[in-house]
C-alpha positions as CSV (number, residue, x, y, z in Angstrom):
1,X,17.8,-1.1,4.0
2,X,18.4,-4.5,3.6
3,X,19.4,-4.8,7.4
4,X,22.8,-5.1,7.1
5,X,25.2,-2.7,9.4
6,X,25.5,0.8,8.3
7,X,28.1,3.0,8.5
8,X,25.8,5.8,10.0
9,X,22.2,5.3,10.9
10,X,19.8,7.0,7.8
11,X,19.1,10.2,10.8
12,X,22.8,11.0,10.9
13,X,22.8,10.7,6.7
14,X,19.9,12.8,6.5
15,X,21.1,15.1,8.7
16,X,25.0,15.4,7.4
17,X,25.0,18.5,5.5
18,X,28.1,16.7,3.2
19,X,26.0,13.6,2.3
20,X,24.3,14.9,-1.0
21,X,21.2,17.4,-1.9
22,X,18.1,17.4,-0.3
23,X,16.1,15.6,-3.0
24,X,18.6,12.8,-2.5
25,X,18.0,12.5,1.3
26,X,13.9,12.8,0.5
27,X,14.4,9.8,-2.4
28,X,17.0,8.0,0.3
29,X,13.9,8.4,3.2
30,X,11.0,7.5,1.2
31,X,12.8,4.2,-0.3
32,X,13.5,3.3,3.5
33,X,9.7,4.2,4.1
34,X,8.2,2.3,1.4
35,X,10.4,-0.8,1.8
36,X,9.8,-1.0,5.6
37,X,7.2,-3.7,6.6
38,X,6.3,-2.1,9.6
39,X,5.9,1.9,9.0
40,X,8.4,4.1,11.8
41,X,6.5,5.1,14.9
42,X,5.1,8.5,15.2
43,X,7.9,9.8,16.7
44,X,10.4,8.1,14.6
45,X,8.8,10.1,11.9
46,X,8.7,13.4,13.7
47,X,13.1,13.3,14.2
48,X,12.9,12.1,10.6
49,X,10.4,14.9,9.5
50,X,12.2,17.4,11.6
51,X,16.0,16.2,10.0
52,X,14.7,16.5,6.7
53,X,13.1,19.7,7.0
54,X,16.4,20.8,8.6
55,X,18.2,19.2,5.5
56,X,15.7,21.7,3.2
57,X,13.8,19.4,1.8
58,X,9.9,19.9,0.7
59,X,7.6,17.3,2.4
60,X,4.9,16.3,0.1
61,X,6.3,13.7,-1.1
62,X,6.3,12.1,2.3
63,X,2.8,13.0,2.8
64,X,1.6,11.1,-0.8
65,X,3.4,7.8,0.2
66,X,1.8,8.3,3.5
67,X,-1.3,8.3,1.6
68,X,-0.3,5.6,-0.8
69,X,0.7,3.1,2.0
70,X,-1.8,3.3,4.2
71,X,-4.7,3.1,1.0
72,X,-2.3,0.0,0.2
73,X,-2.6,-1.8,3.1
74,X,-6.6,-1.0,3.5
75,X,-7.0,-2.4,0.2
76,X,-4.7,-5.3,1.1
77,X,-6.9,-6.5,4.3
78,X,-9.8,-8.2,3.7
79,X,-13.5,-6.7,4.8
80,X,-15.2,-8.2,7.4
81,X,-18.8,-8.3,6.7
82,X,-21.1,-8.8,9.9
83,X,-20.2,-12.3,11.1
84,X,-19.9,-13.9,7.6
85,X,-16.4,-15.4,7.4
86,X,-17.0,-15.6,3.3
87,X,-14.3,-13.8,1.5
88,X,-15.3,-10.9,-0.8
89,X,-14.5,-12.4,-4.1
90,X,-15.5,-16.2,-3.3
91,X,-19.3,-14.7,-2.8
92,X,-19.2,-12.4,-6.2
93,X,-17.6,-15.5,-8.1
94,X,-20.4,-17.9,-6.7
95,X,-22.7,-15.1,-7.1
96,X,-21.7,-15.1,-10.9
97,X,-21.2,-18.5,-11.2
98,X,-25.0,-19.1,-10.3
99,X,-26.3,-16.0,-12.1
100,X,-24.7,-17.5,-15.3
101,X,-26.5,-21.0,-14.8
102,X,-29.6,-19.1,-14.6
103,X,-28.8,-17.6,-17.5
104,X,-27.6,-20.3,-19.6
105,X,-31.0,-22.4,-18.7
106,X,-33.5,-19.4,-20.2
107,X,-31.8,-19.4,-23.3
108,X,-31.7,-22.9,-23.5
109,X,-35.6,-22.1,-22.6
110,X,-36.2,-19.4,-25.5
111,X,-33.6,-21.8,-28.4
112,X,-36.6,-23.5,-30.4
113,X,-36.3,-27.1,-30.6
114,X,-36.6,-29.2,-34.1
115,X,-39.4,-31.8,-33.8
């Protein structure tokens, strides 16, 4: 995982029939999914699907993280809006910042002053 040399490429692990049960190949192949930067291609994940299916092992799990990363990286990439190029949260903060001003003058406004 952490790209040094392998004895045997994670396909020929998950396919050994000696190399553990199938929850540990699914735990093995969802670590290597979720620490890869740059998801497996389509069909990458078809041999792996395929292997692990062979190996007996249930697939949901690999659907959720499916789910999980690709929610992850939607949340992680900012929204364009239109052709603004202001980030999200720098217009709410300065949206917030000048709302509060407002605020802070009216009840300086409504305090009654001691003559």
């Amino acid at each position: 995982m952490s790209k040094t040399t392998l004895d045997k490429s994670l396909l020929d692990v998950i396919s050994d029939p000696d190399a553990g049960t199938p929850e540990d190949k699914m735990r093995l192949f969802l670590i290597y999914y979720i620490s890869t930067q740059q998801a497996p291609s389509e069909a990458d994940l078809e041999q792996y699907k395929k292997a692990l299916t062979d190996a007996g092992c249930n697939l949901s799990p690999l659907q959720y993280i499916k789910q999980w990363k690709a929610f992850a990286k939607m949340a992680s990439t900012p929204a364009s809006y239109g052709s603004t190029t202001t980030k999200p949260m720098g217009l709410l903060s300065r949206v917030m910042n000048t709302g509060s001003q407002f605020v802070m003058e009216g009840v300086k406004n409504l305090v009654l002053k001691q003559q």
